[in-house]
C-alpha positions as CSV (number, residue, x, y, z in Angstrom):
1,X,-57.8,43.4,-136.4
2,X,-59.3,44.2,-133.3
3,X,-62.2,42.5,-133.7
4,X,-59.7,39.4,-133.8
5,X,-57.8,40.5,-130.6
6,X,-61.4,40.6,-129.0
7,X,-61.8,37.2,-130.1
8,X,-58.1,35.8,-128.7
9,X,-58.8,37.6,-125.5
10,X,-62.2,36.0,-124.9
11,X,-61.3,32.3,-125.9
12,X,-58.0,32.9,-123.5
13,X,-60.4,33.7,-120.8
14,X,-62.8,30.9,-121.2
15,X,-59.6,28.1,-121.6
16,X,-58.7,29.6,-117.6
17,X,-62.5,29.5,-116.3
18,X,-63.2,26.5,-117.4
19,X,-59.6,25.1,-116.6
20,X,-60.3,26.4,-113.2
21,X,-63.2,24.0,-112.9
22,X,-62.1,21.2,-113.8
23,X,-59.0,21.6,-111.5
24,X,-61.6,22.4,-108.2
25,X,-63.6,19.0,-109.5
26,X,-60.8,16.8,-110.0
27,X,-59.9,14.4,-107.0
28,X,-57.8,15.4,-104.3
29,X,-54.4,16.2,-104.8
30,X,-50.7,15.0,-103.4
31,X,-50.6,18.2,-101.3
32,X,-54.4,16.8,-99.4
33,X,-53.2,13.6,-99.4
34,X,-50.2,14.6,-97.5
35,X,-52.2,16.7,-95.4
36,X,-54.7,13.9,-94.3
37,X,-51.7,11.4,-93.6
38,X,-50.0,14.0,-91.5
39,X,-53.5,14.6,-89.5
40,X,-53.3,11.0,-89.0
41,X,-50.0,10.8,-87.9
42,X,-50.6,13.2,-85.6
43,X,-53.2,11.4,-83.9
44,X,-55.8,14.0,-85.0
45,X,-58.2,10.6,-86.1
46,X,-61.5,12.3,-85.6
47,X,-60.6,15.6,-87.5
48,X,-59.2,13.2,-90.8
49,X,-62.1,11.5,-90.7
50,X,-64.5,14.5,-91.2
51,X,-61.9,15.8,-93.6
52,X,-62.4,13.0,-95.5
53,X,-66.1,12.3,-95.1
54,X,-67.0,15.7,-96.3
55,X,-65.4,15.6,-99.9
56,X,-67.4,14.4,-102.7
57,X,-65.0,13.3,-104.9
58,X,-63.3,10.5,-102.3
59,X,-64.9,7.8,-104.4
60,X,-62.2,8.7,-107.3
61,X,-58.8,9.0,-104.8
62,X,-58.2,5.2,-103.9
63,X,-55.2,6.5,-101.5
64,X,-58.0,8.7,-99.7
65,X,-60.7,6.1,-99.5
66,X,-57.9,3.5,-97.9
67,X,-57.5,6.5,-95.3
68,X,-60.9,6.1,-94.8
69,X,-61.1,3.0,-94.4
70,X,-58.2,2.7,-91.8
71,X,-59.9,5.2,-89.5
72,X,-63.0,3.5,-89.8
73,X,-60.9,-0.2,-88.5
74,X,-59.4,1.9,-85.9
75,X,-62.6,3.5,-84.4
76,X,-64.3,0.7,-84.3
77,X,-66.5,0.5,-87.5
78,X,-65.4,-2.9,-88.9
79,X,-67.8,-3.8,-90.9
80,X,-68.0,-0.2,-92.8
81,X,-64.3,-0.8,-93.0
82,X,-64.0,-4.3,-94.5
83,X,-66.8,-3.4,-97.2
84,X,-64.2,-0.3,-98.4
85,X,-61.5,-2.5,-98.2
86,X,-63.1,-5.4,-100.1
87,X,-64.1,-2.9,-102.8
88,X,-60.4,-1.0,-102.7
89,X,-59.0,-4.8,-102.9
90,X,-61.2,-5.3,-106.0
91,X,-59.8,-1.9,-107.9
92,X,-56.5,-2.8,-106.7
93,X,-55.5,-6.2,-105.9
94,X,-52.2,-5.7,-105.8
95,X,-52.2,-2.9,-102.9
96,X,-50.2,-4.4,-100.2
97,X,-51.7,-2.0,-97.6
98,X,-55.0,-3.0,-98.9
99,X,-54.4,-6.3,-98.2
100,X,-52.7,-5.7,-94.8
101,X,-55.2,-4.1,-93.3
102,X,-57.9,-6.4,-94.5
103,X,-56.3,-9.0,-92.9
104,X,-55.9,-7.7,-89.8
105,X,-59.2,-6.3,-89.5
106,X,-60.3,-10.0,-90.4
107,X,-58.2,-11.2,-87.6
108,X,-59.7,-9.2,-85.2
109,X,-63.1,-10.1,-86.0
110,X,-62.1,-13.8,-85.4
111,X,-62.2,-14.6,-89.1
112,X,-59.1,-16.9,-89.0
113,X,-60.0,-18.5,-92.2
114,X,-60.6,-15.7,-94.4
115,X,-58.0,-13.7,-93.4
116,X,-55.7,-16.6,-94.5
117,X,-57.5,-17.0,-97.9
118,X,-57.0,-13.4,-98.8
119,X,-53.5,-13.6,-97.7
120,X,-53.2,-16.8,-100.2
121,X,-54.9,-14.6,-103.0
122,X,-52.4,-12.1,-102.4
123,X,-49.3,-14.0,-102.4
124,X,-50.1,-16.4,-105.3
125,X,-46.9,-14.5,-107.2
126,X,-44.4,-13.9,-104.3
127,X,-44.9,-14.5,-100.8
128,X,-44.2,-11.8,-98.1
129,X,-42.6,-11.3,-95.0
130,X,-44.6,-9.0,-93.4
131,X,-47.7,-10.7,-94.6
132,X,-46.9,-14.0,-93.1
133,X,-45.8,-12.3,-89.9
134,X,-49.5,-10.7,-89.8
135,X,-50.9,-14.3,-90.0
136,X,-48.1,-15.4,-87.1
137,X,-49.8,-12.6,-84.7
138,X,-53.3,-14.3,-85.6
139,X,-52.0,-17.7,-85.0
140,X,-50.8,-16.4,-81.8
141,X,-54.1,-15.2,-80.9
142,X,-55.5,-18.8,-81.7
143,X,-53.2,-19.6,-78.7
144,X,-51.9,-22.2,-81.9
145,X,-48.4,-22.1,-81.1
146,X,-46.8,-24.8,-83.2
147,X,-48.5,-22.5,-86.4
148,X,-47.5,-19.6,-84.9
149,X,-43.9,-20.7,-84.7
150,X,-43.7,-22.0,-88.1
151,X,-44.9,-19.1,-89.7
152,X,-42.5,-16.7,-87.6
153,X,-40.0,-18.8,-88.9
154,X,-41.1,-18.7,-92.6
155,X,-41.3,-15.1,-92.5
156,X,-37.8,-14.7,-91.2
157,X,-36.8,-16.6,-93.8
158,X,-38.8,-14.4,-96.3
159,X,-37.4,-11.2,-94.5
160,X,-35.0,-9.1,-96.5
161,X,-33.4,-7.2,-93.3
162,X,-31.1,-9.1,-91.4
163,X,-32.6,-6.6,-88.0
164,X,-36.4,-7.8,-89.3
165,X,-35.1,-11.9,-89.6
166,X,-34.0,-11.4,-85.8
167,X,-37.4,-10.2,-84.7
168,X,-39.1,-13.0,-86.7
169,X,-37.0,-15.5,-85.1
170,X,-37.1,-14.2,-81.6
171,X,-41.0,-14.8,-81.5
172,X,-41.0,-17.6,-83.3
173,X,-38.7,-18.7,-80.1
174,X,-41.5,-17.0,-77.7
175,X,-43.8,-19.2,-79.2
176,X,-42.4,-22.2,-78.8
177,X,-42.2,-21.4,-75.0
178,X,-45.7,-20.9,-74.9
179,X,-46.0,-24.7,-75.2
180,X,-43.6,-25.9,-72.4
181,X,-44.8,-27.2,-69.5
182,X,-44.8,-24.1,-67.3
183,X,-43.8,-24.6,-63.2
184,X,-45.0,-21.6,-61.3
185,X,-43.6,-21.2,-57.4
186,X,-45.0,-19.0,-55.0
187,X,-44.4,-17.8,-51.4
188,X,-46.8,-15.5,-49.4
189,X,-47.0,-14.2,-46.0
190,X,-49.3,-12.2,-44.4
191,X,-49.2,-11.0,-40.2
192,X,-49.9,-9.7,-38.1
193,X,-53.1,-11.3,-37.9
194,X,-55.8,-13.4,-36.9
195,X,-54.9,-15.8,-39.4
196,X,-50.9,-15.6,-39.7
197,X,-49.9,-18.0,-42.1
198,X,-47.0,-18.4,-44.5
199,X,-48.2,-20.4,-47.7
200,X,-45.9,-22.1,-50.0
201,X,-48.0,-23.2,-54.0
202,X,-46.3,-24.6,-56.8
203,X,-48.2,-24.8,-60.3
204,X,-47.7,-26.6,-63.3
205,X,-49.9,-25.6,-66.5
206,X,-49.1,-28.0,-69.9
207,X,-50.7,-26.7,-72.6
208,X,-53.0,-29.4,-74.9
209,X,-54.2,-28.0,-77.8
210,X,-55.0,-24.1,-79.0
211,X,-57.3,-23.0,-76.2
212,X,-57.1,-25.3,-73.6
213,X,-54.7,-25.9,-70.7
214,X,-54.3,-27.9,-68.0
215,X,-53.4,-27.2,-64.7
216,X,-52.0,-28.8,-61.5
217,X,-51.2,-27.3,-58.4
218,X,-50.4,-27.7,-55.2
219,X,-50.5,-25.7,-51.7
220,X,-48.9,-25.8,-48.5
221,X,-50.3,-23.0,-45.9
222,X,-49.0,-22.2,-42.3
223,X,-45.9,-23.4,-42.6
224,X,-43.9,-21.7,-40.5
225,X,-46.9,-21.1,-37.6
226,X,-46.7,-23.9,-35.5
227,X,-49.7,-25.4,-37.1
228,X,-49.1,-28.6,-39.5
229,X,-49.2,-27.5,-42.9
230,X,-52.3,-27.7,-44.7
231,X,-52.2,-29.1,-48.3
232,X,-54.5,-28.5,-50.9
233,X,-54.4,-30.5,-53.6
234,X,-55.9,-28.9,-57.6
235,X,-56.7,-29.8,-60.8
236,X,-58.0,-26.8,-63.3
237,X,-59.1,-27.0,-67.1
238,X,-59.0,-23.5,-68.7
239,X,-60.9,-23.2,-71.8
240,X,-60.7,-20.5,-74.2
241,X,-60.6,-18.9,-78.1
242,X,-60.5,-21.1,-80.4
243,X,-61.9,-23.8,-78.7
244,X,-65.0,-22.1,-77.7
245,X,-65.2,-18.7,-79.4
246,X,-63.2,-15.6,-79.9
247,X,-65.0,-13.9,-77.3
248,X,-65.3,-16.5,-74.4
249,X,-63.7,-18.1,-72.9
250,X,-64.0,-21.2,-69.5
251,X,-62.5,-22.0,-66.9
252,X,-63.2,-25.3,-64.5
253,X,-61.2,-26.8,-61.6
254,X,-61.5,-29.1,-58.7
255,X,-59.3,-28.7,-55.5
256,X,-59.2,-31.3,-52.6
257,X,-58.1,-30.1,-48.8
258,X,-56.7,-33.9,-47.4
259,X,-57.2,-32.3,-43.9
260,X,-60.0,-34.0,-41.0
261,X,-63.1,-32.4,-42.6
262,X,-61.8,-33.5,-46.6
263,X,-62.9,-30.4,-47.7
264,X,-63.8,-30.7,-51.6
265,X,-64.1,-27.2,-53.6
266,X,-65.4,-26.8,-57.2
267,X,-64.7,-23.7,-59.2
268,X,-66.5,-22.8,-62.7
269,X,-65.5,-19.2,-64.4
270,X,-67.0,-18.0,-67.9
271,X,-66.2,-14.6,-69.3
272,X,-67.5,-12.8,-72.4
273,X,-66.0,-9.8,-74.1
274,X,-69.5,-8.3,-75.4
275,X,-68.1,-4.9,-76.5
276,X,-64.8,-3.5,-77.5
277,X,-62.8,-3.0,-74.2
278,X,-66.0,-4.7,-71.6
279,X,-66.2,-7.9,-70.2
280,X,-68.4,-9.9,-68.3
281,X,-67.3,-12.5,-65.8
282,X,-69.3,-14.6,-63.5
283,X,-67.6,-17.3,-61.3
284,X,-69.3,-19.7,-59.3
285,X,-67.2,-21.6,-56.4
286,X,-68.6,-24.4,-54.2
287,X,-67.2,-26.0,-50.9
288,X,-68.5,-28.9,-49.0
289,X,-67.8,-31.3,-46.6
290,X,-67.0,-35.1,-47.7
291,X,-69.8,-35.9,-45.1
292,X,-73.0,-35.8,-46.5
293,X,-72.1,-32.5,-47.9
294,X,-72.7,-30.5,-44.3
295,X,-72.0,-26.8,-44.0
296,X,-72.0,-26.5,-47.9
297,X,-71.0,-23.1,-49.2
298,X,-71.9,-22.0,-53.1
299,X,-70.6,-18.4,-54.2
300,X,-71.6,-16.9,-57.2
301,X,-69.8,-14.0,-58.0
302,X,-70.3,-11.8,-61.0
303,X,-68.1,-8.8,-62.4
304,X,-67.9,-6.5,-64.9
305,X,-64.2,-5.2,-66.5
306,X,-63.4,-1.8,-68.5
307,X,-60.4,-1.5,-70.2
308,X,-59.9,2.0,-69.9
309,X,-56.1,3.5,-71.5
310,X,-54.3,4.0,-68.2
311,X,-56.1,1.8,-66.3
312,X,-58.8,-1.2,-65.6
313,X,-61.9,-1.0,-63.3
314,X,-63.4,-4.2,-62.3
315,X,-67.3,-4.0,-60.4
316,X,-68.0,-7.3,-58.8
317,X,-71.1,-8.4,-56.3
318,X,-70.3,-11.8,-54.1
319,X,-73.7,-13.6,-53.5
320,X,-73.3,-16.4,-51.1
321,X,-75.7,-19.1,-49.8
322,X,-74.3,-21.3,-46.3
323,X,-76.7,-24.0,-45.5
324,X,-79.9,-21.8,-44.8
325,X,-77.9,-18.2,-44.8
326,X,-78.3,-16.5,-48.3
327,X,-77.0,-13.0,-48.5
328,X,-75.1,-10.7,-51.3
329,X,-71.9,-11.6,-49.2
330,X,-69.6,-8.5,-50.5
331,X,-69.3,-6.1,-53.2
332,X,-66.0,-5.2,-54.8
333,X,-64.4,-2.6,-56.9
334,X,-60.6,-2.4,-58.1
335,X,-58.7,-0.2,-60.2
336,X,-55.6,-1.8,-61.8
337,X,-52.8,0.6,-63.6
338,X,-50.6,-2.2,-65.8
339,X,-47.5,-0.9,-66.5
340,X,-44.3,-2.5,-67.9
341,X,-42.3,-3.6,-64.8
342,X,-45.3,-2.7,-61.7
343,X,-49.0,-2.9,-61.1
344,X,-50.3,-0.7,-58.7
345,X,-53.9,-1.7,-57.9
346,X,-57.0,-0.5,-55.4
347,X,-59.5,-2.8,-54.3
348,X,-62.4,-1.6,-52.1
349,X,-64.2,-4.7,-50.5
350,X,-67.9,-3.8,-48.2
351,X,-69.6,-7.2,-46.5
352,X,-73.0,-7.9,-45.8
353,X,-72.7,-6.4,-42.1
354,X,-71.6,-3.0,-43.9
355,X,-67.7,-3.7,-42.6
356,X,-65.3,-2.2,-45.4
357,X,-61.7,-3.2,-46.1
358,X,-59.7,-1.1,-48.2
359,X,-56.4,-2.8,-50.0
360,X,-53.4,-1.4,-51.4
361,X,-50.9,-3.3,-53.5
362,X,-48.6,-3.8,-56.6
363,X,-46.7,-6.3,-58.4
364,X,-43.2,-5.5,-59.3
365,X,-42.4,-7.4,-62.0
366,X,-39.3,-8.4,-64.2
367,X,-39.7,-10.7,-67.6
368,X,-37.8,-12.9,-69.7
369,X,-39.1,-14.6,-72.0
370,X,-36.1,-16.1,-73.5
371,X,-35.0,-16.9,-70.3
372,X,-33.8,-20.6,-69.8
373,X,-33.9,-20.1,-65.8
374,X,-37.0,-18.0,-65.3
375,X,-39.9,-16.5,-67.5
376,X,-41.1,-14.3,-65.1
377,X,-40.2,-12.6,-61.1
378,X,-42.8,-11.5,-59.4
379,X,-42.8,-9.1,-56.3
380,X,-46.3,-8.3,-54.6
381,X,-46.8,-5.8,-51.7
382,X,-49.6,-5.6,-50.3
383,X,-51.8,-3.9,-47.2
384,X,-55.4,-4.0,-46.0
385,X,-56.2,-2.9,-42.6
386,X,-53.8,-4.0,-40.1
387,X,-52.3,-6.7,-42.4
388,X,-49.4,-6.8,-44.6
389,X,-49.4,-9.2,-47.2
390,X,-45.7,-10.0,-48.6
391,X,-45.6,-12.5,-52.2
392,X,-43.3,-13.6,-54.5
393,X,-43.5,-15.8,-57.8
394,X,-41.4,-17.1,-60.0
395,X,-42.2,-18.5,-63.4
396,X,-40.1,-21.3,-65.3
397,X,-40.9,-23.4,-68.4
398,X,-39.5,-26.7,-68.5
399,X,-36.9,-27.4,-71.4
């Protein structure tokens, strides 16, 4: 008898060891799960991540492994990202978060198309609101607007909150802004100075086709001085994604001073986004003369942009040639805070005789998109040296 209680107590004893084993080499539980998604919702990005890199059993916990993967799209690892995706979209095709992100990481590697096929795939069954808004967003940063509009509208329509169908519609309205005719005004003055002057622009930008605008303006300066205004006529193509690539974009103008020397200027201005959050700009600006192009003046100006969180630095070198006078003209560096409703900025400007200029200024700003008067109000402040620089703009799209 025992013997037999001996032998109950032992094969008790192994059922709990090796039940004890199995349970530490089983995938991760509710209560990790939980855990992780709380790390992550607490911002604490870098600490999930090693969480979950350092567990070998991930590959079995498809709910882990799509926490992976949206860490990976967040810190910039796309291309580790999309392959987990692909594969989780494979084990589970009918994961709507799967299928979310994998659009949107699509979209923001400027894979338009095949972010649209997988959103096709996934909505062979029923179609989705939320989906269909993610591939509005994309549209929009086609600069498409007539798609973007539509598929607002279809995913209001799809939307099963009334508060959600209002949102749809809203920028399904925004969009169809975008492709008004848009009349700009301005006013600046600046004193005291050398050069007093009050200048009065207007600005009308119709948009053609997804990623390129055209653009007409018009400038009077020194009004107001005693001096007969000046005008300066424009005419500007601006050239960007998808027309050329999602990460450049072109501008190009022409602008024509009617004054006694007929003053012609030509602007070209190219900028590539090489890395996340950097860009590269270089402008080139030439002036002549309409006789026989005397006292000619070619700029070329490139800069290089951060985009830090709080704020943007831009580094920029002027290098100017006049006739038979070729020097780095100026070098430049601003710091811009964006905010909501004002733009505090701080340029620092040093010439090629070493004089320095230091400006302060910001925009205060007020928008309305939905506005059938005014899109936007601008107020600009502004003060370098012994100069005060007062502006003002408004905005309005054309019905």
């Amino acid at each position: 008898m025992e013997l037999i209680k001996n032998k109950i107590f032992l094969l008790f004893a192994a059922v709990i060891f090796f039940s004890l084993i199995f349970t530490a080499a089983a995938p991760g539980t509710q209560a990790e799960e939980v855990d992780v998604w709380k790390l992550i919702g607490e911002g604490e990005h870098e600490k999930a991540l090693n969480w979950l890199e350092a567990r070998e059993d991930i590959e079995y916990n498809l709910d882990l492994r799509f926490a992976r993967a949206l860490l990976w799209s967040w810190q910039g690892k796309e291309e580790e990202a999309l392959e987990e995706l692909y594969a989780l979209q494979e084990l589970a095709p009918e994961r709507k978060d799967v299928n979310e992100q994998l659009i949107r990481v699509l979209g923001w590697q400027g894979q338009f198309a095949e972010a649209e096929k997988v959103a096709k795939d996934f909505a062979d069954e029923e179609e989705d609101a939320e989906i269909m808004a993610l591939l509005a967003v994309q549209a929009e940063w086609q600069q498409n607007w007539p798609l973007a509009s539509s598929r607002w509208q279809k995913a209001a329509a799809l939307a099963e909150e009334e508060e959600k169908a209002a949102e749809y519609l809203q920028a399904s309205e925004k969009a169809e802004i975008e492709m008004r005719d848009r009349l700009s005004g301005e006013l600046e003055a600046v004193f005291p100075s050398e050069q007093n002057y009050v200048n009065l622009g207007f600005t009308v930008d119709r948009w053609i086709r997804p990623g390129l605008t055209a653009r007409v303006g018009l400038d009077l300066n020194e009004i107001g001085t005693g001096e007969r205004p000046e005008p300066v006529l424009g005419f500007s193509l601006l050239a960007g994604s998808p027309l050329l690539s999602e990460k450049f974009n072109l501008g190009t103008g022409i602008f024509y001073r009617p004054d006694d020397d007929r003053r012609m200027e030509f602007t070209l201005e190219g900028g590539y986004q090489f890395r996340e959050r950097q860009t590269l700009i270089l402008e080139t600006r030439a002036e002549t003369l309409s006789e026989a192009g005397e006292d000619s003046i070619i700029d070329l100006t490139p800069q290089y942009t951060i985009n830090f969180d709080n704020f943007v630095l831009n580094l920029g070198n002027t290098m100017r040639r006049r006739d038979d006078f070729q020097a780095d003209f100026s070098q430049q560096l601003r710091l811009n805070f964006p905010h909501n409703r004002w733009r505090p900025e701080i340029k620092v400007r040093r010439f090629f005789d070493d004089e320095y200029t230091l400006e302060l200024s910001f925009d205060l700003a007020h928008k309305d998109r939905l506005s059938s008067i005014g899109e936007e109000f601008l107020i600009n402040l502004g003060y370098s040296e012994d100069e005060l620089r007062i502006g003002t703009e408004i905005i309005n799209f054309a019905r």
